[in-house]
C-alpha positions as CSV (number, residue, x, y, z in Angstrom):
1,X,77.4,-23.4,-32.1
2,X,78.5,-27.3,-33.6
3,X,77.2,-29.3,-30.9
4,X,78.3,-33.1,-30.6
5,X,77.3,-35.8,-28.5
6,X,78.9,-39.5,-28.0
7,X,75.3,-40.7,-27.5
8,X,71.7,-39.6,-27.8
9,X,70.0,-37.6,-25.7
10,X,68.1,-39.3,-22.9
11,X,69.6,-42.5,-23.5
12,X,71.1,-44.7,-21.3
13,X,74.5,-44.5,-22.5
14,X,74.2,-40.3,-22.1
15,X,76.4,-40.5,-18.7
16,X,79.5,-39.3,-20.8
17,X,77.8,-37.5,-23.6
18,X,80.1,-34.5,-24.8
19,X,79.1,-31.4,-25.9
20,X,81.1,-29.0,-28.2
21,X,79.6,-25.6,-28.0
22,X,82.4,-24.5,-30.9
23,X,82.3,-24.3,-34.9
24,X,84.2,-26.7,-36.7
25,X,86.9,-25.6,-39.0
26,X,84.2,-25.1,-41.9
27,X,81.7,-23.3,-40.0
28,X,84.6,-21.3,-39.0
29,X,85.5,-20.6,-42.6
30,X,82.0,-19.9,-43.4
31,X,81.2,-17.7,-40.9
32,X,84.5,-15.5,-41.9
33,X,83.6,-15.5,-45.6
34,X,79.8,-14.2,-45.0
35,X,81.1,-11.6,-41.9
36,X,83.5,-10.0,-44.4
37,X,81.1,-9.5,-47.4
38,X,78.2,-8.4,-44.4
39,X,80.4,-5.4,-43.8
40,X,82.2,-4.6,-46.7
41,X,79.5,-4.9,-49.2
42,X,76.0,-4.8,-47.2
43,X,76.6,-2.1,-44.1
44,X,77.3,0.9,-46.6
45,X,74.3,0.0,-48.3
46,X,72.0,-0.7,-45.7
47,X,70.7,2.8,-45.2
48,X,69.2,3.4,-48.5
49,X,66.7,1.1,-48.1
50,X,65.4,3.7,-45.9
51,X,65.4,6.3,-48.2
52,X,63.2,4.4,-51.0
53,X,66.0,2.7,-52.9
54,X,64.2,-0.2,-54.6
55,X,65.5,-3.9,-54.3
56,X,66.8,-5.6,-57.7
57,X,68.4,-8.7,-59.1
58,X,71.5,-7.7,-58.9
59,X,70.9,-8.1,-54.8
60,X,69.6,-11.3,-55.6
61,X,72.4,-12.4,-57.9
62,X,75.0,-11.5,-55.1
63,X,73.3,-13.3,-52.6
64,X,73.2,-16.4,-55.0
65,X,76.4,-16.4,-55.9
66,X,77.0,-16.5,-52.4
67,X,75.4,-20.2,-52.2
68,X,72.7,-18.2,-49.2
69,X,70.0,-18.9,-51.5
70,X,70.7,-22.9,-51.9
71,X,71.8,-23.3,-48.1
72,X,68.9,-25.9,-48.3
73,X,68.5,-27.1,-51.5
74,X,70.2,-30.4,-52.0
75,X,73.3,-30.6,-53.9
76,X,71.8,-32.5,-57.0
77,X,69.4,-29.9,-57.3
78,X,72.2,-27.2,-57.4
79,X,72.0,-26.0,-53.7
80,X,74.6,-26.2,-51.1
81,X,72.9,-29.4,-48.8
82,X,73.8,-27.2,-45.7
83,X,72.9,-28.1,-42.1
84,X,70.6,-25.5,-40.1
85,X,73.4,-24.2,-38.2
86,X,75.2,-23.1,-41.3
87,X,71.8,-21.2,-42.1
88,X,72.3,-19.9,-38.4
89,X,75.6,-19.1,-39.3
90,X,74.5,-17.3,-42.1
91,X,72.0,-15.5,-41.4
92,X,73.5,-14.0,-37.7
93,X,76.3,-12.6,-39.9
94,X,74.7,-11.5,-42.9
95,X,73.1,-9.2,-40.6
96,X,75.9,-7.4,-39.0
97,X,75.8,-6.0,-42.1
98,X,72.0,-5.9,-43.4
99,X,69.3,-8.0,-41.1
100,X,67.0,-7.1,-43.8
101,X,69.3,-9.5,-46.3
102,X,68.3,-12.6,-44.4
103,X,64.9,-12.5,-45.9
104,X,66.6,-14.2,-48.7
105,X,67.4,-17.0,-46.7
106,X,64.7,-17.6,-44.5
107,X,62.5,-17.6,-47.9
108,X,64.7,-20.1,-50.0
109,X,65.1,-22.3,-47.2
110,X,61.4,-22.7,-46.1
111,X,60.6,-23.3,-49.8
112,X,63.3,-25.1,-50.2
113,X,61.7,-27.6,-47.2
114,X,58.8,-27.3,-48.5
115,X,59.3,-28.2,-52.2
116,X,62.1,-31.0,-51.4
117,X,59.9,-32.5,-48.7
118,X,56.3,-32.2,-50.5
119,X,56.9,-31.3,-53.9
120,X,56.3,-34.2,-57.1
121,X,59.4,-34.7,-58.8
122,X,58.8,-32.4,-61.4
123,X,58.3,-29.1,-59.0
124,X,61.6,-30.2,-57.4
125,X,63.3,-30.7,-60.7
126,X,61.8,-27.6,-62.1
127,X,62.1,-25.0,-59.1
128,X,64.7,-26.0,-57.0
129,X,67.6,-25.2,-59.5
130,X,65.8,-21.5,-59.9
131,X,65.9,-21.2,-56.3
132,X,69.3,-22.3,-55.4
133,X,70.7,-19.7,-58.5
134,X,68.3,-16.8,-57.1
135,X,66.6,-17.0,-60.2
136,X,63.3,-17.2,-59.0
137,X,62.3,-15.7,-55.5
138,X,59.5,-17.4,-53.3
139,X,56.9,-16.1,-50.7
140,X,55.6,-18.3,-48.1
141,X,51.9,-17.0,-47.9
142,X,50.2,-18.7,-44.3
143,X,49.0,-15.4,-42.7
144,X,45.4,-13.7,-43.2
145,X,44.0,-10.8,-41.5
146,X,41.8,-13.1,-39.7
147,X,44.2,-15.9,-39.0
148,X,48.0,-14.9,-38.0
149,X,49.7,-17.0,-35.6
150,X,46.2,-19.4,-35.2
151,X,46.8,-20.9,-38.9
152,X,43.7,-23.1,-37.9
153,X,41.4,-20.3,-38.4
154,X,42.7,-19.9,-42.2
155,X,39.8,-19.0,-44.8
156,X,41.3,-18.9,-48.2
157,X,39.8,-21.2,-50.3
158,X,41.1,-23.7,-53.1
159,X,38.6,-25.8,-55.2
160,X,39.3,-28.5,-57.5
161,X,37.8,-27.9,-60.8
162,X,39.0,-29.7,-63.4
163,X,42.9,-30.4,-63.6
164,X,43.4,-27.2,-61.6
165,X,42.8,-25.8,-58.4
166,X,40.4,-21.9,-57.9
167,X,41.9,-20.1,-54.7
168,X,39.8,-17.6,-53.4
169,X,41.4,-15.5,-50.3
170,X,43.3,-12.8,-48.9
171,X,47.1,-13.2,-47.5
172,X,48.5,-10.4,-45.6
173,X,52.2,-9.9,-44.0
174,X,54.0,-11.2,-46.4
175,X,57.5,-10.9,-46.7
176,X,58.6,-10.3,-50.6
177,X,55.1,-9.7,-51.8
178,X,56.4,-6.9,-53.9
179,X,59.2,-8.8,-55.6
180,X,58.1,-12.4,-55.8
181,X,58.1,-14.5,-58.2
182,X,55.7,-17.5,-57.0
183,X,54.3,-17.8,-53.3
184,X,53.7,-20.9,-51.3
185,X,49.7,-20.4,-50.5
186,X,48.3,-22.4,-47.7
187,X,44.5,-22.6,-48.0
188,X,41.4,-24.8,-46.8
189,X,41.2,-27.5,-49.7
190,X,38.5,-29.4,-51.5
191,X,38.5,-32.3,-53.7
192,X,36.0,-34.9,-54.3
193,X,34.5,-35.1,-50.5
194,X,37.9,-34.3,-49.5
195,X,38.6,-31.0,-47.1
196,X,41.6,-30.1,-45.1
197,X,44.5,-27.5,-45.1
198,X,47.2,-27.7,-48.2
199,X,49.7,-25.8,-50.2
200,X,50.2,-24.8,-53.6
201,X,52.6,-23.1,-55.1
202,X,50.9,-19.9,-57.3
203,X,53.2,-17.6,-60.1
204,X,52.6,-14.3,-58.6
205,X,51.8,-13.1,-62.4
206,X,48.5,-15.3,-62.6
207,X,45.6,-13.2,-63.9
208,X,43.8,-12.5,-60.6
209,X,46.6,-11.9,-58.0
210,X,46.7,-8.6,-57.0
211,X,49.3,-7.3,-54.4
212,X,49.4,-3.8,-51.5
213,X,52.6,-3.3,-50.1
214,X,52.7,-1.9,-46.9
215,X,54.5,1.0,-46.0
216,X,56.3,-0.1,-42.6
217,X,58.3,1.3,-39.6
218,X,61.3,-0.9,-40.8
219,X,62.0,-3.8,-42.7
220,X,61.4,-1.9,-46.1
221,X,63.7,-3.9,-48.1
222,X,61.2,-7.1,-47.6
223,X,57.9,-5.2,-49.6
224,X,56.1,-6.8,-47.3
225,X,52.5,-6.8,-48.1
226,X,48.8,-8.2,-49.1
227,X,48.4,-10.4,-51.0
228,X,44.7,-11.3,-53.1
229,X,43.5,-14.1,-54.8
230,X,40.1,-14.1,-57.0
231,X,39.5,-17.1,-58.3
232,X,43.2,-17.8,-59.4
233,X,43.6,-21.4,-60.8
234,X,47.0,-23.1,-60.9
235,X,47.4,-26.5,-62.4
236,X,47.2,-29.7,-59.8
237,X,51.1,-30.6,-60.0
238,X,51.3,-26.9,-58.1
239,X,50.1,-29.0,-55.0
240,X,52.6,-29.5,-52.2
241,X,51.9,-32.8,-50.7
242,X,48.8,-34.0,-49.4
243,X,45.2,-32.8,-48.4
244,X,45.2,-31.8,-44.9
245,X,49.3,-32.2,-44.6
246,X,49.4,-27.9,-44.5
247,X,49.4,-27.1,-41.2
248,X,52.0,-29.6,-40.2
249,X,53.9,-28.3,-43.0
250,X,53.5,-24.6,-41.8
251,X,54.6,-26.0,-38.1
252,X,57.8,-27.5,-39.0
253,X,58.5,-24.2,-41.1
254,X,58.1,-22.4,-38.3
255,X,60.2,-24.4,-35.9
256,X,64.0,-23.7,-37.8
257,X,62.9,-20.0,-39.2
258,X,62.3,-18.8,-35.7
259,X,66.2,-19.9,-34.5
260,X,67.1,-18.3,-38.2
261,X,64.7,-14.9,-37.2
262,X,66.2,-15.0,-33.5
263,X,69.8,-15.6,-34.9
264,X,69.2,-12.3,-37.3
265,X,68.2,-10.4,-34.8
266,X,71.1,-11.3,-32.7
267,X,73.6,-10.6,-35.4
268,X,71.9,-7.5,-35.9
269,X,72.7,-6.4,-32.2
270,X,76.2,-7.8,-31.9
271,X,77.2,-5.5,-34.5
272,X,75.2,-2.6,-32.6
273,X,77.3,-3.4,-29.6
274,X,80.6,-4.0,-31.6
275,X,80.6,-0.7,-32.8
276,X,79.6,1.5,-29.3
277,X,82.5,-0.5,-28.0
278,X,84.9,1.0,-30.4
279,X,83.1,4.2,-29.3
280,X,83.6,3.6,-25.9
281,X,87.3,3.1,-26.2
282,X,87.9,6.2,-27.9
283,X,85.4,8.8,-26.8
284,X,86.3,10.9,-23.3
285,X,84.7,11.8,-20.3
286,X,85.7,13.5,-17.0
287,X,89.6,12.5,-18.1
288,X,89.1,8.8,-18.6
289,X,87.5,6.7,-21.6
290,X,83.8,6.2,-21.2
291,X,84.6,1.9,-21.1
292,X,86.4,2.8,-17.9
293,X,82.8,4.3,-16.4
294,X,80.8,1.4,-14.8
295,X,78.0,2.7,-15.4
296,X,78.4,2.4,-19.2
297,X,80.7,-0.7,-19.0
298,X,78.0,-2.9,-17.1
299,X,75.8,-2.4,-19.6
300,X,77.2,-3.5,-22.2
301,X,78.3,-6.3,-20.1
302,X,74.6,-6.8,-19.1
303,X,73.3,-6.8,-22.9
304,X,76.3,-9.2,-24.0
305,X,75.3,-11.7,-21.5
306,X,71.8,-11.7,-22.6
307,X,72.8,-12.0,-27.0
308,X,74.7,-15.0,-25.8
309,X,72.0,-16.2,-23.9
310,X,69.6,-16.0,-26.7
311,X,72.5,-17.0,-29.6
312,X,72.8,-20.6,-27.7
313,X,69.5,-21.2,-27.5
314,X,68.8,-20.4,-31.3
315,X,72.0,-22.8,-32.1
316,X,71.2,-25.3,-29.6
317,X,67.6,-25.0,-31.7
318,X,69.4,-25.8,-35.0
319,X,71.3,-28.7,-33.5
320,X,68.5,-30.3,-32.6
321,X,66.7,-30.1,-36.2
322,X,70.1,-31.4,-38.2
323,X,69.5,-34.2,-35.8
324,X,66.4,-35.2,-36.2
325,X,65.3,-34.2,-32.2
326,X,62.3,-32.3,-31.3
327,X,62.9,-28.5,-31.2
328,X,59.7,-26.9,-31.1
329,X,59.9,-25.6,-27.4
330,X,63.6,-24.5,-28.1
331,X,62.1,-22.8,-31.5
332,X,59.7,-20.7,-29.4
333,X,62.4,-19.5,-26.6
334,X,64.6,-18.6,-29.2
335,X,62.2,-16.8,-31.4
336,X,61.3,-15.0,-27.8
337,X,64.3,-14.1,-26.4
338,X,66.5,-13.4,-29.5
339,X,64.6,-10.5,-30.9
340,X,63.8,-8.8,-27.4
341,X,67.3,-9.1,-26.1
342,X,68.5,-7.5,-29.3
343,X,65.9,-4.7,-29.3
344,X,66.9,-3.6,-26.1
345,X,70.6,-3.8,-27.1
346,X,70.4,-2.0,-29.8
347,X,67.7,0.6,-27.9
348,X,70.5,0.7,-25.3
349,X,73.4,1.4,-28.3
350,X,71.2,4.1,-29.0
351,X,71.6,6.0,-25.9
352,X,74.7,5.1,-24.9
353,X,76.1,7.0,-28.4
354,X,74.4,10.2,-26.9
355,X,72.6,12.3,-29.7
356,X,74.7,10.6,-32.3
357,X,72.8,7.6,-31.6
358,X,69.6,9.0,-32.3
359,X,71.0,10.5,-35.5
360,X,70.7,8.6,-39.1
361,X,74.5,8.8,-39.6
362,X,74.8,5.7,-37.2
363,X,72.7,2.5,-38.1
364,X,71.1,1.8,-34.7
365,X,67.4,3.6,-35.0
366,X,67.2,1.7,-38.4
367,X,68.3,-1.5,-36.8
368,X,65.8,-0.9,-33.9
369,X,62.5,-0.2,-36.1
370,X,63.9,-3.9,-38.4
371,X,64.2,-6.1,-35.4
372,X,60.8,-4.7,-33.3
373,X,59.4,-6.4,-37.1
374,X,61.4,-9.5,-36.3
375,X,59.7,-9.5,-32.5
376,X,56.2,-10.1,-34.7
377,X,56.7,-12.2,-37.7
378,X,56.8,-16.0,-37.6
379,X,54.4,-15.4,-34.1
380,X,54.6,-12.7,-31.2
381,X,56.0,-12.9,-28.0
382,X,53.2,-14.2,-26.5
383,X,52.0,-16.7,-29.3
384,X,56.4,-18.1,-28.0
385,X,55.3,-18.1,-24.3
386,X,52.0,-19.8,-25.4
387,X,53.9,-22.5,-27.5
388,X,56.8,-22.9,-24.5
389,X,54.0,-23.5,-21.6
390,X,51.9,-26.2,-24.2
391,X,55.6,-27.9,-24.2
392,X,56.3,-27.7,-20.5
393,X,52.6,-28.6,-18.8
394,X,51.6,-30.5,-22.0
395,X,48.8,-30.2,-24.7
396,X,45.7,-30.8,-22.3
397,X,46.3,-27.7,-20.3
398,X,47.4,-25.5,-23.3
399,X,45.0,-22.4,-23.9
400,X,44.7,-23.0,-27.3
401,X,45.4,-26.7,-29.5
């Protein structure tokens, strides 16, 4: 939610710090505006990604138009200069209608970091216009099939030959491998005695890219996939700030995507919920509506609790980046709890719909099969409990640096 406070956090003058857990009168707007178009326009759609339908520009040109592609991008670059609580905002209601449509802006607004933050003044000039109008689409490439959540133990190589830079490696997971138009590749670096972990930014249509999608339980619309690199060169103004600066980059990626992942998952679930309510009100049993049977009623009572739970950890999370705080240990719980709770919400949903549930006419098993993909990406639940305990007993008893 908006959070305010009259003073710092921890500082002396906190003794009558007030917090605001609502939306302003612009998130509130917002949050309207992107709830309506969720499930007017995205829920009747959302089932044919399961039946092969392919993803186009026109998807992309909606989403733009939209302003969820330039949440982050600064305002002189064409992008909306939003705080990452309007991303929340945006992402737990685009996916009432289709989680699978936040891709768009968990993509645009790591690159969107990552270019603004790292990026010369030409790449920002140059790529962050086409990524605020959703004219070019951008993979973030970290993950190997030797090196997931441990982004120390990366292998792919780039070599500086020249004026350009050889990357030799594999990439696998990657969300929009099918579709994108450049990817952010992190890789082990090496420049005149130089060596460390960087980024650069590689045209996915370089001669010696090659790309597998996977075909996955859920989450088809992302074409996640492989990707390969053999001996691709890319010209040194691709380089995203400085040798050795990567896996701090990655890191404070990771930190605001994961409230943004457990957010989508959450929105995902309310909308699960939502709708068995309705059913709940109207369906009969033994003479009485089934919302008047405890046994039903408590549980959705039971999974509500735990979506708020998670929902003000993930904003709280948010909060703290727009303001500068650390948010890494509140990144971790949210990226834990929001995707489990909403699993077993939705897995509940299922059930509690009787054989209807389990049928494709109702968006539930769908739902179920894109969060458990949610629970994985951007670290598993027990990379989050690893990251939470390194916060709470501190680095010198954490399992792994």
């Amino acid at each position: 939610m908006h959070f305010s406070r009259n003073a710092a956090p921890n500082s002396p003058d906190d003794e009558g710090a007030v917090m605001n857990f609502g939306f302003d009168e612009t998130e509130q707007e917002f949050q309207n505006a992107i709830r309506r178009f969720a499930l007017e326009r995205m829920l009747p759609e959302y089932a044919s990604w399961e039946r092969g339908r392919e993803l186009t520009r026109a998807w992309t040109s909606e989403i733009a138009e939209l302003g969820l592609t330039g949440l982050r991008v600064p305002e002189q670059y064409g992008g909306v200069g939003a705080s990452y609580v309007m991303a929340g905002i945006a992402a737990e209601e685009l996916a009432r209608g289709d989680l699978n449509m936040t891709f768009y802006i968990q993509l645009s607004a790591i690159a969107a970091e990552l270019i603004g933050g790292h990026g010369s003044n030409e790449l920002k000039s140059r790529l962050l216009p086409q990524l605020a109008s959703g004219e070019t689409l951008l993979a973030f490439a970290l993950t190997e099939p030797g090196a997931g959540s441990d982004a120390a133990a990366i292998t792919t190589r780039a070599v500086h030959e020249d004026d350009t830079w050889v990357i030799t490696g594999e990439k696998a997971s990657i969300s929009f491998a099918g579709v994108a138009d450049q990817t952010i590749v992190f890789a082990r670096m090496s420049k005149d005695g130089q060596e460390g972990l960087g980024a650069l930014i590689v045209p996915m249509d370089s001669p010696g890219v090659s790309v597998r999608v996977y075909d996955g339980v859920g989450e088809k619309f992302s074409k996640r996939g492989s990707v390969m690199f053999d001996e691709v060169r890319v010209a040194r103004g691709q380089q995203l700030g400085e040798i050795g600066s990567g896996f701090i980059q990655a890191m404070k990626a990771f930190d605001f995507n994961r409230a943004i992942i457990a957010l989508t998952s959450i929105g995902a679930a309310q909308q699960s919920l939502d709708e068995t309510v309705a059913y709940a009100r109207e369906r009969k049993t033994f003479g009485k509506p089934l919302a008047m049977h405890q046994g039903y009623a408590f549980q959705i009572a039971e999974h509500s609790a735990h979506l708020e739970t998670a929902r003000l950890v993930a904003y709280k999370t948010l909060w703290l980046a727009d303001h500068g705080l650390p948010h890494t240990k509140e990144a971790a719980m949210a990226k834990w709890l929001g995707p489990k709770c909403a699993a077993e919400a939705i897995h509940a949903c299922m059930i509690l719909n009787g054989w209807m549930g389990y049928d494709e006419a109702l968006a539930h098993g769908q739902r179920l099969r894109d969060v458990i993909g949610f629970e994985i990406g951007d670290g598993t639940p027990e990379i989050m409990k690893s990251v939470i305990a390194r916060q709470v007993f501190g680095r010198e008893f954490a399992s792994h640096k």
